[in-house]
C-alpha positions as CSV (number, residue, x, y, z in Angstrom):
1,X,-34.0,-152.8,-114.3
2,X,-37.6,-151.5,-114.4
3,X,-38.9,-150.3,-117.0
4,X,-42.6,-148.4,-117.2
5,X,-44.5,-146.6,-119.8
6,X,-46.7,-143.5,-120.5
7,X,-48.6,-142.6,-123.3
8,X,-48.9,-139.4,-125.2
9,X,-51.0,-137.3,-124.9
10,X,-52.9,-134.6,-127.4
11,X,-54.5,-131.7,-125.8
12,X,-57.3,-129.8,-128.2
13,X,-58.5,-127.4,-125.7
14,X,-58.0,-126.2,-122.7
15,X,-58.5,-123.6,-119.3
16,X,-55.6,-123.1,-117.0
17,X,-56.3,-123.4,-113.4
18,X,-53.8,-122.0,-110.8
19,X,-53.7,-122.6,-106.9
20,X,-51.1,-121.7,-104.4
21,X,-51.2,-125.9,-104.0
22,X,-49.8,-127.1,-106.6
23,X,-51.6,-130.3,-106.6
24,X,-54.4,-128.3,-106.8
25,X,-53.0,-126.6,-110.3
26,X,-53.7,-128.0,-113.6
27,X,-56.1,-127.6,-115.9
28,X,-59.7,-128.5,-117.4
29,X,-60.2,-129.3,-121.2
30,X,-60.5,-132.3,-123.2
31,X,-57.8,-134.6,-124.9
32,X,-57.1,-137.7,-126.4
33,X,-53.9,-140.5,-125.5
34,X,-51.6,-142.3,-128.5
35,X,-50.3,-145.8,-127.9
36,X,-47.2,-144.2,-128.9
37,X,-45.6,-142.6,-126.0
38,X,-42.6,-142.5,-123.5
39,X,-41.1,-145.7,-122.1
40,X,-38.5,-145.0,-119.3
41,X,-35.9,-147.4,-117.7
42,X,-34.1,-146.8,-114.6
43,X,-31.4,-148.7,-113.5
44,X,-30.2,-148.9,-110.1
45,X,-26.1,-149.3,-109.5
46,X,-24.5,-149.7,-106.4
47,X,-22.3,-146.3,-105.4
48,X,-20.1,-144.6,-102.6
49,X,-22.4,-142.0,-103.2
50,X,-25.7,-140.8,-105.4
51,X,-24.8,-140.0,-108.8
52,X,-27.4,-139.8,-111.5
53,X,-27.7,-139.7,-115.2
54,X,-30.7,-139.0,-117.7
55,X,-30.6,-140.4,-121.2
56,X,-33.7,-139.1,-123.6
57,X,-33.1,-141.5,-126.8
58,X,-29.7,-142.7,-125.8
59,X,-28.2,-138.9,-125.9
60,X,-27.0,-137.8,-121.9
61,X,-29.5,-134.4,-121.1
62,X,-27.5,-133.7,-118.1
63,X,-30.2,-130.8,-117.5
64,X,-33.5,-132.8,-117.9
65,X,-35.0,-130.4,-115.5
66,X,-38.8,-131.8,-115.4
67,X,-37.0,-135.7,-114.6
68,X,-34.7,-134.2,-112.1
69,X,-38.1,-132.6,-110.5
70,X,-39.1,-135.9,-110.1
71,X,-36.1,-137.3,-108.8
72,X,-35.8,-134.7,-106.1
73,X,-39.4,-135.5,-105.0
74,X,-39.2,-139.1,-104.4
75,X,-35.6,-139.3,-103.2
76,X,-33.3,-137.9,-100.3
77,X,-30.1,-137.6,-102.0
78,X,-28.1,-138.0,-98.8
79,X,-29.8,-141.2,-98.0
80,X,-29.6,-142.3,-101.6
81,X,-25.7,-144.2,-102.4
82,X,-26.6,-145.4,-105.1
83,X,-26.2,-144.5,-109.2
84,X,-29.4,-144.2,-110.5
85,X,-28.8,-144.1,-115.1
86,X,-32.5,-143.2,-116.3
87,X,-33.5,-143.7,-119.9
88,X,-36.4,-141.9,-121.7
89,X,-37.1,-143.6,-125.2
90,X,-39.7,-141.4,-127.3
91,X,-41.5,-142.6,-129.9
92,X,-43.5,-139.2,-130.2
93,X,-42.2,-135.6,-131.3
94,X,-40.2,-133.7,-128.6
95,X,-41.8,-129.9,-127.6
96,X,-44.6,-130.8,-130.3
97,X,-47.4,-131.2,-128.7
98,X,-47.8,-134.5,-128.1
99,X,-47.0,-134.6,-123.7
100,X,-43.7,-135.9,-124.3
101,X,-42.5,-133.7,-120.5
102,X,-45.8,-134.8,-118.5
103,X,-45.3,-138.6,-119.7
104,X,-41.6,-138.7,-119.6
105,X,-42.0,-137.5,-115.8
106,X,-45.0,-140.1,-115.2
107,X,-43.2,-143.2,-116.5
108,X,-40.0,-142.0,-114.5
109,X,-42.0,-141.6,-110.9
110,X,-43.6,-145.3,-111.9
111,X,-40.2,-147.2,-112.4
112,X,-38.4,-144.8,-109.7
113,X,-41.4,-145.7,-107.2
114,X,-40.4,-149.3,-108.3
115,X,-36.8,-149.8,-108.7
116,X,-35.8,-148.2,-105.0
117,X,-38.7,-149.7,-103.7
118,X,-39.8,-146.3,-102.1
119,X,-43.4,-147.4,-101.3
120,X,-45.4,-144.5,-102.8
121,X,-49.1,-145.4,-104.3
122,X,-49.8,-145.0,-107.9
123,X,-51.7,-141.7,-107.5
124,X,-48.7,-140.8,-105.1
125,X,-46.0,-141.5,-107.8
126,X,-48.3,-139.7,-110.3
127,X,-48.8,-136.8,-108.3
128,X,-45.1,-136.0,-108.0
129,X,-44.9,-136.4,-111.8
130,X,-48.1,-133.7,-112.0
131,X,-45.8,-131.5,-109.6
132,X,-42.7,-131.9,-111.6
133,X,-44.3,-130.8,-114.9
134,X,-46.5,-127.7,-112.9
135,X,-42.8,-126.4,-111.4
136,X,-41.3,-126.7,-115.0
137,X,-43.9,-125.2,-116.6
138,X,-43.8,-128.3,-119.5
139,X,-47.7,-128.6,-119.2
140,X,-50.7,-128.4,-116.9
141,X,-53.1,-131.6,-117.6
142,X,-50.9,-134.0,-119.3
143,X,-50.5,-136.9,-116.0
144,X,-53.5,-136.5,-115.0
145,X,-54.7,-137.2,-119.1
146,X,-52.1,-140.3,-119.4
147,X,-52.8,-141.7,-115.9
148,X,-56.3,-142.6,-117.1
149,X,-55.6,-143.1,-120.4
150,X,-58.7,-142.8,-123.7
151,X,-60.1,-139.5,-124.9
152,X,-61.5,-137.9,-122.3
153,X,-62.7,-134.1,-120.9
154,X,-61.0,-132.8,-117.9
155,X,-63.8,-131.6,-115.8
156,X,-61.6,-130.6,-112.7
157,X,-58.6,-129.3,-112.2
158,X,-55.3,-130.7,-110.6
159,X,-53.2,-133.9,-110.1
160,X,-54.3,-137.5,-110.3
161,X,-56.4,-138.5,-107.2
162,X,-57.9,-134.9,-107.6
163,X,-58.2,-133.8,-111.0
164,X,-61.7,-135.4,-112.7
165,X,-62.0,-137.0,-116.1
166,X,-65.1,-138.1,-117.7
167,X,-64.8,-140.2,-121.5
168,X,-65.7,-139.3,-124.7
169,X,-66.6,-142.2,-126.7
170,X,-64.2,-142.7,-129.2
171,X,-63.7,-146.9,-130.3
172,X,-60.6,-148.5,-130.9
173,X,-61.0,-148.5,-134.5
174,X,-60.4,-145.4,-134.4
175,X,-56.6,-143.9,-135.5
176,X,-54.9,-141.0,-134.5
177,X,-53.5,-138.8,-137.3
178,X,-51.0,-135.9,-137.1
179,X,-47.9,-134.6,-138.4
180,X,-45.9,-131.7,-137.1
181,X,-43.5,-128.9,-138.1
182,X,-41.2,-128.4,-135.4
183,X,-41.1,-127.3,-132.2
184,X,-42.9,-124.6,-130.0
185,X,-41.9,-125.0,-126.2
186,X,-45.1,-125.2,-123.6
187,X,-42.4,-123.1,-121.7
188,X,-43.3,-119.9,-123.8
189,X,-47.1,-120.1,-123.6
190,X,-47.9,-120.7,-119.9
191,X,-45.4,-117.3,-119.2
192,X,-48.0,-115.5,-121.5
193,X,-50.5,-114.1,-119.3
194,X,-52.3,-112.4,-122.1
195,X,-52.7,-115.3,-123.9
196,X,-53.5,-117.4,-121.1
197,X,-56.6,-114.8,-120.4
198,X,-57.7,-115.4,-123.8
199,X,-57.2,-119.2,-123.6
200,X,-59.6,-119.3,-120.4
201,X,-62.3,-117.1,-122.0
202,X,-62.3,-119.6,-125.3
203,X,-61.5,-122.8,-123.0
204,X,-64.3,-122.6,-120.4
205,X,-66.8,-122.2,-123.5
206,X,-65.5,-124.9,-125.2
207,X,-65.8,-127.3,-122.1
208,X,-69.2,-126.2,-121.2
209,X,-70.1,-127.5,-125.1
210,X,-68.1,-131.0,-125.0
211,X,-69.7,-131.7,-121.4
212,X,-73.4,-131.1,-123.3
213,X,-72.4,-133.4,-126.4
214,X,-69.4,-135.7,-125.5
215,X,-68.8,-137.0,-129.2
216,X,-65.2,-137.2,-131.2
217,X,-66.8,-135.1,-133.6
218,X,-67.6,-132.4,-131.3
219,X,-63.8,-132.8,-129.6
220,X,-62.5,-131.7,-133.0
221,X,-64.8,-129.3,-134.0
222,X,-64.7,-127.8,-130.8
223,X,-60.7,-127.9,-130.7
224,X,-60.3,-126.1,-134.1
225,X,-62.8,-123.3,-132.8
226,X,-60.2,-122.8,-130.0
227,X,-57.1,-122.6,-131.9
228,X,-58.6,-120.5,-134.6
229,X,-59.8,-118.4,-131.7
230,X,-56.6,-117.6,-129.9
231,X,-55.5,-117.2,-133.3
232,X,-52.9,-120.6,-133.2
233,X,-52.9,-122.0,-136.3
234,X,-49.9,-121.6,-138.6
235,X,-50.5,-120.6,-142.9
236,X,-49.1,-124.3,-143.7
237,X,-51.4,-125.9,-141.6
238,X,-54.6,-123.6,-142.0
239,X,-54.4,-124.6,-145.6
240,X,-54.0,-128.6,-144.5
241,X,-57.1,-128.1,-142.6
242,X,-59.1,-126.4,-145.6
243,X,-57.8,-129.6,-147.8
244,X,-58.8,-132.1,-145.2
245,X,-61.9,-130.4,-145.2
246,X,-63.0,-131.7,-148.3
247,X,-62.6,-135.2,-147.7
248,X,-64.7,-134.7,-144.1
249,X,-61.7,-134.6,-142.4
250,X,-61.6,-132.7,-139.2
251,X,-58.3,-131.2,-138.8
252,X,-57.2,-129.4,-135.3
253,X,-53.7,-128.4,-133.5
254,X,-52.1,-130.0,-130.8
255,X,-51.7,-127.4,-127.9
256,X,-49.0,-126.8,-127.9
257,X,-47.1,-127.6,-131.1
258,X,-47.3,-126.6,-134.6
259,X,-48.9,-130.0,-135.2
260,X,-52.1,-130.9,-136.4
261,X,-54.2,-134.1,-135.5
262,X,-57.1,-135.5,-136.6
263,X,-59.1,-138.6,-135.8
264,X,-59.7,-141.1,-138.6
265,X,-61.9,-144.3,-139.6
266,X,-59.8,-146.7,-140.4
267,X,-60.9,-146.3,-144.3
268,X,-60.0,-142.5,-144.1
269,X,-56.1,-143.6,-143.5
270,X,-54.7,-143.7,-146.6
271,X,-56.6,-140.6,-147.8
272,X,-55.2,-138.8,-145.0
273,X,-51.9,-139.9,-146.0
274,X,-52.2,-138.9,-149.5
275,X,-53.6,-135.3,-148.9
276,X,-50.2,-135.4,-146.4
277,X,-47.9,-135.8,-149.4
278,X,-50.0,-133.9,-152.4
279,X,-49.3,-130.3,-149.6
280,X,-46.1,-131.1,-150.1
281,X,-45.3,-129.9,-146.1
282,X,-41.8,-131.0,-144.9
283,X,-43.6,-132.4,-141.5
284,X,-43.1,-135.2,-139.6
285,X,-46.1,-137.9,-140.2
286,X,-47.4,-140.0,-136.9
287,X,-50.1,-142.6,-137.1
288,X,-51.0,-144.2,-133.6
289,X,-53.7,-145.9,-132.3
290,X,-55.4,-144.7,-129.4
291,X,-54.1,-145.7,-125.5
292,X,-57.1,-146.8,-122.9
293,X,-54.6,-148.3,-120.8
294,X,-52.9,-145.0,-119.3
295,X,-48.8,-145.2,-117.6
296,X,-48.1,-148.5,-116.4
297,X,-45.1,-150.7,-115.5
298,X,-44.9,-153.1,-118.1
299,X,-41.4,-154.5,-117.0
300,X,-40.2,-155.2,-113.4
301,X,-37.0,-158.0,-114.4
């Protein structure tokens, strides 16, 4: 069994990028990786004939379309006569924001790549997760984010071994804060096209700003000016944001979740926590550290 890992992944702002290659597609922006993540194990059983099965937290998702994307990619079926049982453990939100398509679909192409022995490089294997995610319209920047790992601004578009990252500087004392409200499917937005006009406009201005003054600071207050700008952020959480505020707090969405994030001195935690139960929001709380690492394979037994 191999087992790999990938972590989340936040995105505060971004500028969609489209090419007829779609290695080539992705996106620029900046965004910030959680230690907590997706780790994926794929076991490998002998067969008459290829049969596979996807597990995401130990329930079958017989249409896991992004993971069977990735499958198809790597594999020839008719070659393949063997069962191949994948599972996805999440420790972050599912459709909230937090990359859980782009690093489910990374850590599978690492322990696929792996397991069958299939001889593809690490940007190779990431690349066909980056495809797998731009054909299922889950995301546009997340692999090439969590192959590098940190915070960090997307300066060019596309897949790993393409797509450029430079770092913000951001320590590891740092903690990532966020809570969410529920779900809002990636899906939805990319098929927008008015919205993903608008998002360019806001996107491209917000880059230009974070390129001139790469601080965590600027990464939030840049990434609330873009989500109050395409007009993202729900009542509940506009109100958080205000309240956070007060405590010097900067408060910004995940794109694309109705989630908010901030990034916290270790000192600022329990605050954080306490402004979290004083709204009163039914959300679901997440405290993470921040990943430096990016995907790996951290089991090959």
């Amino acid at each position: 069994m191999i087992t790999a890992f990938s972590p989340g992944y936040i995105t505060g702002f971004f500028e969609a990028n489209y090419s007829k290659n779609q290695l080539l597609t992705g996106s620029t922006g900046a965004g910030i990786c959680l230690e907590k993540g997706v780790t994926t194990t794929v076991d490998v059983i002998p067969s008459t004939k290829f049969r596979l099965k996807i597990f995401i937290n130990g329930i079958l998702y017989p249409n896991a379309l992004v993971s069977r994307s990735v499958v198809n990619q790597m594999i020839n079926k008719s070659d393949c006569q063997q069962e191949l049982i994948i599972n996805h453990f999440l420790n972050v939100p599912i459709l909230c924001g937090y990359g859980s398509s782009g690093s489910s679909a990374l850590s599978l192409s690492y322990a696929l790549n792996e397991s069958l022995n299939l001889g593809f490089t690490k940007i190779e294997a990431a690349q066909k997760a980056h495809v797998a995610e731009i054909k299922c319209k889950t995301g546009l920047g997340t692999v090439l984010g969590t192959y590098y790992g940190g915070a960090q601004i997307r300066s060019h578009p596309g897949a790993p071994g393409i797509g450029k990252i430079s770092p913000i500087p951001i320590t590891n004392k740092n903690t990532i804060a966020s809570f969410t409200l529920g779900h809002l499917p990636t899906f939805n937005i990319l098929n927008n096209s008015k919205l993903i006009k608008l998002i360019n406009i806001f996107g491209r201005q917000s880059l230009k700003q974070l390129i001139d003054n790469p601080s965590s600071d600027e990464f939030l207050k840049l990434s609330r000016k873009f989500s109050l700008q395409i007009n993202f952020f729900p009542s509940e959480l506009y109100r958080f944001m205000k309240l956070a505020d007060r405590f010097d707090m900067i408060c910004s969405m995940n794109l694309f979740g109705n989630t908010i994030f901030s990034i916290l001195k270790n000192n600022e935690i329990n605050e954080f926590y306490r402004l979290f139960l004083k709204s009163n929001i039914p959300g679901c709380l997440l405290f993470s550290s921040i990943n430096y690492s990016g995907a790996k394979i951290v089991d090959s037994s």
